[in-house]
Kinemage of the C-alpha trace (Angstrom):
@kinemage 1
@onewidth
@group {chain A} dominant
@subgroup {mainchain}
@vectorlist {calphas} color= white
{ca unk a 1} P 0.000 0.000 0.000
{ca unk a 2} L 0.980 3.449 -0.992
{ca unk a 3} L 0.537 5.203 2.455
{ca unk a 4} L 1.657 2.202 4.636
{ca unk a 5} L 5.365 2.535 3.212
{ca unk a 6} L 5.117 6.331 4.400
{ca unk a 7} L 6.219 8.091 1.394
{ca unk a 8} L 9.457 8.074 2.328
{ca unk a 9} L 10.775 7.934 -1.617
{ca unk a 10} L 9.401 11.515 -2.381
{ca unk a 11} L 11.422 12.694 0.672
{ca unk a 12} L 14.267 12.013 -1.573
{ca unk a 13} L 13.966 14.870 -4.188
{ca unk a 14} L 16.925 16.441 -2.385
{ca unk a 15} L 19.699 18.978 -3.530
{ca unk a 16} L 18.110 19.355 -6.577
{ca unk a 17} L 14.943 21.121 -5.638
{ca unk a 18} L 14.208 23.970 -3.708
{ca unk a 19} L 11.401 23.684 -0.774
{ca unk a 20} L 9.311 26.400 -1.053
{ca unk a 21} L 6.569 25.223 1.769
{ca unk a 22} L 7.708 24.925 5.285
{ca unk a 23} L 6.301 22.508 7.999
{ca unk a 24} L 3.526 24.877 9.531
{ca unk a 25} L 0.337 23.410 9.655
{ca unk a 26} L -2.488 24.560 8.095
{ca unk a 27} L -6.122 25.501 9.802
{ca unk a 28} L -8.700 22.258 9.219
{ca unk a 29} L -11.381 24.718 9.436
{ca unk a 30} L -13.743 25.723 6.428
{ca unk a 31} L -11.442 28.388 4.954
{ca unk a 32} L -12.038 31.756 3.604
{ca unk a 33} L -10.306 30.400 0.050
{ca unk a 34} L -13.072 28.072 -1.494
{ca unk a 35} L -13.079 28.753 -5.150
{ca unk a 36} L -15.974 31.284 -5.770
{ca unk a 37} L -19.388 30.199 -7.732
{ca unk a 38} L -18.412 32.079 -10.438
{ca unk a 39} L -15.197 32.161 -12.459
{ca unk a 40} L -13.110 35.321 -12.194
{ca unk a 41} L -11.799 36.981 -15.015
{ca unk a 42} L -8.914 35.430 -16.326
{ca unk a 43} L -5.905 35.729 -18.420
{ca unk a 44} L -3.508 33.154 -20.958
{ca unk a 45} L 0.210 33.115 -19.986
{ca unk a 46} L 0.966 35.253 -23.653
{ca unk a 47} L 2.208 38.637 -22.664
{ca unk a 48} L 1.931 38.188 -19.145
{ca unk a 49} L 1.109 40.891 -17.162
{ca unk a 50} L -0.766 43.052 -19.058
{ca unk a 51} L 0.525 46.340 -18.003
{ca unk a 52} L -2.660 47.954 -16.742
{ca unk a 53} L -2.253 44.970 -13.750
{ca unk a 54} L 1.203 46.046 -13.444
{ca unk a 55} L -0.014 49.732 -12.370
{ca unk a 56} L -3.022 48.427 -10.705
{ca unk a 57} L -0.332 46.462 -8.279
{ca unk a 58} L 1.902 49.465 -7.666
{ca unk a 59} L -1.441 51.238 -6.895
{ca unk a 60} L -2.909 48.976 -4.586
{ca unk a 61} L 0.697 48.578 -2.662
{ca unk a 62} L 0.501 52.646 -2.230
{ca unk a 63} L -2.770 52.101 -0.654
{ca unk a 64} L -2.082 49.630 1.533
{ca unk a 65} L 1.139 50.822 2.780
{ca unk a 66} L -1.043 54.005 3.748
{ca unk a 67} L -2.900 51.783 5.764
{ca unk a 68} L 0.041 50.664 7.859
{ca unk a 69} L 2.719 51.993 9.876
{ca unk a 70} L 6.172 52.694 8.908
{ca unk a 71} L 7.416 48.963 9.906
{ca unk a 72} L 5.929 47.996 6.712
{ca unk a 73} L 7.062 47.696 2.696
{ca unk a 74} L 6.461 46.418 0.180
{ca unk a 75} L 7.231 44.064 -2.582
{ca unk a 76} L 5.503 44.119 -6.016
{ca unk a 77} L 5.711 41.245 -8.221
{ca unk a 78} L 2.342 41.439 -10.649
{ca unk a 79} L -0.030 39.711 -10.363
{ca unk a 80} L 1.248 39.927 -6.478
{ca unk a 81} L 1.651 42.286 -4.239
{ca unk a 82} L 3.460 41.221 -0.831
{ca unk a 83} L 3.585 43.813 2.092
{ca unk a 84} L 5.306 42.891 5.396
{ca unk a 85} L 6.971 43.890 8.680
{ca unk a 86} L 9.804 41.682 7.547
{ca unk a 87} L 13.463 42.777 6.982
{ca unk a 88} L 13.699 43.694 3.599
{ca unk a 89} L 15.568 40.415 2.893
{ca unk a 90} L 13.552 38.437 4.128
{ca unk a 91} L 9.989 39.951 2.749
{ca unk a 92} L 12.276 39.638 -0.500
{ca unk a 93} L 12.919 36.212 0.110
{ca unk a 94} L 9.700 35.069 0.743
{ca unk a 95} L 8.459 36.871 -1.865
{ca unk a 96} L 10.566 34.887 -4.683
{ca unk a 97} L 10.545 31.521 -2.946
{ca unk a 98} L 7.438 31.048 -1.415
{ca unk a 99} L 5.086 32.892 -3.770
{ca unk a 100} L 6.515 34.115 -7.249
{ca unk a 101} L 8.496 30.481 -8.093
{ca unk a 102} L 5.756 28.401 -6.606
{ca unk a 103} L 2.901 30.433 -9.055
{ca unk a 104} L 5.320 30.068 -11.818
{ca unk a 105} L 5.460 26.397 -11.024
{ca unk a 106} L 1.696 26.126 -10.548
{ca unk a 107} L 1.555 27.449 -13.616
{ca unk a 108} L 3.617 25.759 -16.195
{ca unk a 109} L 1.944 22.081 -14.034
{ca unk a 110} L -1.747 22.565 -14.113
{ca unk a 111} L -3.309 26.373 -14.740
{ca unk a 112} L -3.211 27.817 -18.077
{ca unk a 113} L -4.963 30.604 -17.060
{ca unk a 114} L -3.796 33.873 -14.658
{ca unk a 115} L -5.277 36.131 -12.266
{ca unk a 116} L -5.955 39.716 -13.641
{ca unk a 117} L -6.691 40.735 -10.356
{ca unk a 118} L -4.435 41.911 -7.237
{ca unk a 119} L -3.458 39.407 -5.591
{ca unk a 120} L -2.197 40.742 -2.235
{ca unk a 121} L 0.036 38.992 0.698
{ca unk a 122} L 0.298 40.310 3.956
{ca unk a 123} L 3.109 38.250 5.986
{ca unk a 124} L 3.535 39.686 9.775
{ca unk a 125} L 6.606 39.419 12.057
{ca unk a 126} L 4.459 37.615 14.594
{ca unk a 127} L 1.033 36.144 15.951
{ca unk a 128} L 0.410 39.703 18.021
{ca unk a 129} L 0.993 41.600 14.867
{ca unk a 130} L -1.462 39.090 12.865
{ca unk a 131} L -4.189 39.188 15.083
{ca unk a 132} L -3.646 43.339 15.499
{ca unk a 133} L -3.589 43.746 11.625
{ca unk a 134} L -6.279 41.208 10.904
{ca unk a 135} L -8.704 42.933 13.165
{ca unk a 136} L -7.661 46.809 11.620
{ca unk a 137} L -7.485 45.694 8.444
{ca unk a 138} L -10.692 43.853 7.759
{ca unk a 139} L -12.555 43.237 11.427
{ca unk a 140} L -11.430 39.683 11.001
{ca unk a 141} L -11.577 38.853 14.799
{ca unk a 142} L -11.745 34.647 14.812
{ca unk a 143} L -8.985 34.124 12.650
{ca unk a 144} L -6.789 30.934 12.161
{ca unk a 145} L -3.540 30.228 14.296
{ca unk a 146} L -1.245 29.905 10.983
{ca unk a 147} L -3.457 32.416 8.417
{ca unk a 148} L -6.291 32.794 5.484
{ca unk a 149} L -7.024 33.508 2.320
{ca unk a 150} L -9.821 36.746 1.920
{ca unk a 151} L -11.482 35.573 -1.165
{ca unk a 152} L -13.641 38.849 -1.717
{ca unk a 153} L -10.572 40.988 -1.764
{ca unk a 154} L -8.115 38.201 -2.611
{ca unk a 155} L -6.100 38.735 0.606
{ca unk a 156} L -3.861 36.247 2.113
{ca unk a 157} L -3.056 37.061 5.497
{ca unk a 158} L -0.279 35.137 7.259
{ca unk a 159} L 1.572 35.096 11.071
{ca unk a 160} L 4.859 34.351 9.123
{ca unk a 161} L 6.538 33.164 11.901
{ca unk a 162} L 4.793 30.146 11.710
{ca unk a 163} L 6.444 28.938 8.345
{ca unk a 164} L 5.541 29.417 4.701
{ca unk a 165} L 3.463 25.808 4.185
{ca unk a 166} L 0.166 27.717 4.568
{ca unk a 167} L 1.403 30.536 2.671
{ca unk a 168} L 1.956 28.191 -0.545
{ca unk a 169} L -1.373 26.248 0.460
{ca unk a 170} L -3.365 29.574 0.076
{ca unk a 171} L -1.606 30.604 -2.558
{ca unk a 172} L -2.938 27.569 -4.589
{ca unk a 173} L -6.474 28.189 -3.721
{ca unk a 174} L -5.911 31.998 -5.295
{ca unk a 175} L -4.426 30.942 -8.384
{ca unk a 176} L -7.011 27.794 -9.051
{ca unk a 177} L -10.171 30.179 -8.777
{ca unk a 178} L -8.848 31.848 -12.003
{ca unk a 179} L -8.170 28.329 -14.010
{ca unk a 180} L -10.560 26.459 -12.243
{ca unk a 181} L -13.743 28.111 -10.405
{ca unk a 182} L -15.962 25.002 -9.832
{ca unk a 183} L -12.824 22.355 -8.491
{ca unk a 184} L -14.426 20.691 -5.808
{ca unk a 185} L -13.598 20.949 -2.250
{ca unk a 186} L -11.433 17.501 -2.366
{ca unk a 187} L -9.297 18.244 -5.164
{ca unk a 188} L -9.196 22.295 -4.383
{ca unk a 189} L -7.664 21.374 -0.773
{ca unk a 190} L -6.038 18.463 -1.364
{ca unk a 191} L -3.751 20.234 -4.178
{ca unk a 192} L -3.862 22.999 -1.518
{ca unk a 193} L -2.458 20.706 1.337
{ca unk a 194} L -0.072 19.156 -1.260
{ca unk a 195} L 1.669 22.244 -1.325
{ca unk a 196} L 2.300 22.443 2.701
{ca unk a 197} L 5.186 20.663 2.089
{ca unk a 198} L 6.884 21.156 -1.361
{ca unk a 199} L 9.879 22.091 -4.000
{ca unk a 200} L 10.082 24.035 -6.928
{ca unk a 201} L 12.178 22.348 -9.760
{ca unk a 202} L 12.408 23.241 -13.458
{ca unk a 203} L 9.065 21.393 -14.758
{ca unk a 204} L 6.861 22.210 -12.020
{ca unk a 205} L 6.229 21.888 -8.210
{ca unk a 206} L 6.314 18.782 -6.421
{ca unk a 207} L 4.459 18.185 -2.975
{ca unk a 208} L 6.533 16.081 -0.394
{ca unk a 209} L 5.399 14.117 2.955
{ca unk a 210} L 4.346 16.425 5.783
{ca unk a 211} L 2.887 16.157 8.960
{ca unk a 212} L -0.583 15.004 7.673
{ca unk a 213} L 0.420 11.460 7.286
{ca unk a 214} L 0.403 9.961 10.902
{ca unk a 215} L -2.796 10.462 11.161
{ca unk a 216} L -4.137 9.055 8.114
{ca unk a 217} L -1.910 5.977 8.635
{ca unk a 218} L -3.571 5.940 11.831
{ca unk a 219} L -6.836 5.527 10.385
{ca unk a 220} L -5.996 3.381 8.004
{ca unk a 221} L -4.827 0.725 10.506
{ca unk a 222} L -8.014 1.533 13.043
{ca unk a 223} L -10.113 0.500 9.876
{ca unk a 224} L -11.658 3.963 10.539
{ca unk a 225} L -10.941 5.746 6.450
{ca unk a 226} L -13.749 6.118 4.832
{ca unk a 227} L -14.079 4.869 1.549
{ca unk a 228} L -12.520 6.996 -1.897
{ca unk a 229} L -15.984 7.174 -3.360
{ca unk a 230} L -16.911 9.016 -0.176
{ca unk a 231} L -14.305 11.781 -0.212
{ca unk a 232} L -14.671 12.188 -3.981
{ca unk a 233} L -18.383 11.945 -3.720
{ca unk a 234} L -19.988 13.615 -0.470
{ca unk a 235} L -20.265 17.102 0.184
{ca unk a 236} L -19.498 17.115 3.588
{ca unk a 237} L -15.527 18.141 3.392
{ca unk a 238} L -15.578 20.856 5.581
{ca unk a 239} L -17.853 18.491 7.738
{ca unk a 240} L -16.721 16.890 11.498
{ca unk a 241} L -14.344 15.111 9.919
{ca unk a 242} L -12.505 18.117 7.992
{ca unk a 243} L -9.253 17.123 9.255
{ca unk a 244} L -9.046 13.694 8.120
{ca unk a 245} L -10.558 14.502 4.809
{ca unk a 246} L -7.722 17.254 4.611
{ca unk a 247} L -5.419 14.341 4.711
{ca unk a 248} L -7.015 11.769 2.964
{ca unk a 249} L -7.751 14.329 -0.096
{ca unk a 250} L -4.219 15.171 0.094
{ca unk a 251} L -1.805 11.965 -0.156
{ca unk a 252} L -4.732 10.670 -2.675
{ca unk a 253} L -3.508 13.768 -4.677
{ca unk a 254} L 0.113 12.786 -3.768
{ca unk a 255} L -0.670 9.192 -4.688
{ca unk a 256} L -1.701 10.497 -8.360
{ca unk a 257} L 1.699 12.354 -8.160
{ca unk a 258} L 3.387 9.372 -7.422
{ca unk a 259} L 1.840 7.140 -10.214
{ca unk a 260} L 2.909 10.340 -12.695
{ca unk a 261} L -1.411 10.912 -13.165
{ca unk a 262} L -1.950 14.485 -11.038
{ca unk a 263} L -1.133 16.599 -14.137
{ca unk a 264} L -3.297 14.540 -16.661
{ca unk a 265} L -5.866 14.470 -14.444
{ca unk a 266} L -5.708 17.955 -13.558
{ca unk a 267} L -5.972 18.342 -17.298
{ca unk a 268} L -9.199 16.065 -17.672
{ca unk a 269} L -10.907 16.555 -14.464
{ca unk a 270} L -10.797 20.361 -15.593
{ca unk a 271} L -11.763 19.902 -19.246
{ca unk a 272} L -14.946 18.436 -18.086
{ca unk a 273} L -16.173 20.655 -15.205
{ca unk a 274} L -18.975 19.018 -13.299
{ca unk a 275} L -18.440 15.502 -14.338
{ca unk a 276} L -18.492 12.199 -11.927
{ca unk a 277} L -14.889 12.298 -9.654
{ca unk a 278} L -15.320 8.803 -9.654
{ca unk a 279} L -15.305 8.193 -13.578
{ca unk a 280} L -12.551 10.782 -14.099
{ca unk a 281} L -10.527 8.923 -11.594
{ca unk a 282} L -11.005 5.750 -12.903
{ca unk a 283} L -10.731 6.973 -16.563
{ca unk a 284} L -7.369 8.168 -15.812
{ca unk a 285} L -6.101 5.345 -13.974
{ca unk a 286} L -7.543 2.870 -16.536
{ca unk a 287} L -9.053 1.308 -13.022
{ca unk a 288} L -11.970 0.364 -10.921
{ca unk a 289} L -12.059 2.534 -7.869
{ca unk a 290} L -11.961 -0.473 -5.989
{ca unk a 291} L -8.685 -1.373 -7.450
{ca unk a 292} L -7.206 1.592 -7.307
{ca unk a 293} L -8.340 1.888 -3.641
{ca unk a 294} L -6.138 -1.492 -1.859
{ca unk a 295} L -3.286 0.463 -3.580
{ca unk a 296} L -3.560 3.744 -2.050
């Protein structure tokens, strides 16, 4: 089984990638980032950016940084703009390793189209800073430990200090609402949670083993997993077993990685919005669920 021998070979990526998402661990709550009813305007990756977003970014980082004090700046990288109360190497940092390389790679794996929106990234110092901003900013009292994605003004608020796996998880959510608007909740957040944990390399992003799997293996050997058709299926994700289906939805996305299928079934799964998960699973795999289930 797939999950039983823990992974450990995608571990093994090594010197030759570049990990982009940290061990932090994501919220299991319903998040802000579900991809919207409606698909957002979009862009192909010709001529990319268009140079009215470029101005609208350098805009909308004036305005924000007016909205802060003078521990915070700025970096703008279109479609992204990343404000912070970083050192500037480090907001610099983050902002080429943890958001423009991953997008890039997000984008040459799966999304064909691009945001023509601001996309804006606030990283803070520290959890007393997050929760301080969060609440000035946008009356967000209840907010996650690690941070969210503000769909309706495509925000993603982060305590940095907690790593950059959430970051990159959010970040995925942003970037799929453009390409993607009606991915359902499995495959949005287990791509999403594939990302955690992760390294950039010349033909894409690859998501490695995180913290996640314990659990599941748990599960597994407690006979307690519910069944593929389920996750893929049911509507209940963000249901009283959220966490588990986090996991479960992710290293079955890893599992598709593994088996060199995530991409082409990215591709098919998308070309067919709406479609049975089950069939386009099985289509891909050339499988019976219930085959390809004993092996995951």
């Amino acid at each position: 089984m797939f999950l039983a021998l823990g992974l450990l070979v995608v571990g093994l990526v090594g010197a030759m990638l570049l990990a982009v998402g940290a061990a932090s661990r994501p919220s299991a709550t319903a998040p802000v980032s579900s991809a919207p009813a409606t698909a957002p305007v979009s862009r192909p990756a010709n001529s990319y950016p268009p140079a009215k977003l470029a101005r609208a970014c350098r805009t909308a980082s004036t305005k924000m940084l007016a909205r802060l004090d003078r521990t915070f700046r700025a970096v703008v990288r279109p479609p992204f703009v990343v404000i912070g109360n970083l050192p500037a190497a480090r907001l610099e940092q983050i902002a080429a390793g943890s958001v423009v390389r991953p997008a890039q790679a997000m984008w040459r794996s799966y999304f064909r189209r691009r945001p023509t929106d601001v996309i804006t990234v606030l990283l803070f110092r520290d959890g007393k800073s997050y929760r301080r901003w969060a609440k000035k900013l946008f009356a967000d009292t209840d907010v996650p430990h690690f941070g969210y994605y503000r769909q309706s003004n495509r925000t993603m608020v982060m305590d940095i200090a907690t790593g950059t796996g959430t970051l990159v998880h959010e970040l995925t959510h942003a970037l799929i609402a453009y390409d993607f608007p009606a991915v359902p909740d499995w495959f949005n957040e287990g791509l999403g949670s594939l990302h955690e944990q992760c390294y950039v390399r010349p033909d894409g992003i690859v998501g490695a083993v995180n913290w996640r799997l314990p659990a599941l293996q748990k599960a597994i050997r407690d006979g307690q997993l519910r069944p593929l058709a389920d996750l893929l299926t049911r509507k209940d994700f963000y249901g009283t077993q959220r966490g588990m289906n986090y996991a479960q939805g992710r290293y079955f996305v890893m599992y598709m990685q593994k088996r060199k299928l995530l991409r082409k079934f990215y591709r098919s799964f998308h070309a067919r919005a709406g479609r049975d998960a089950v069939k386009a699973v099985e289509e891909v795999f050339d499988r019976d669920l219930k085959q390809i289930e004993p092996d995951f």
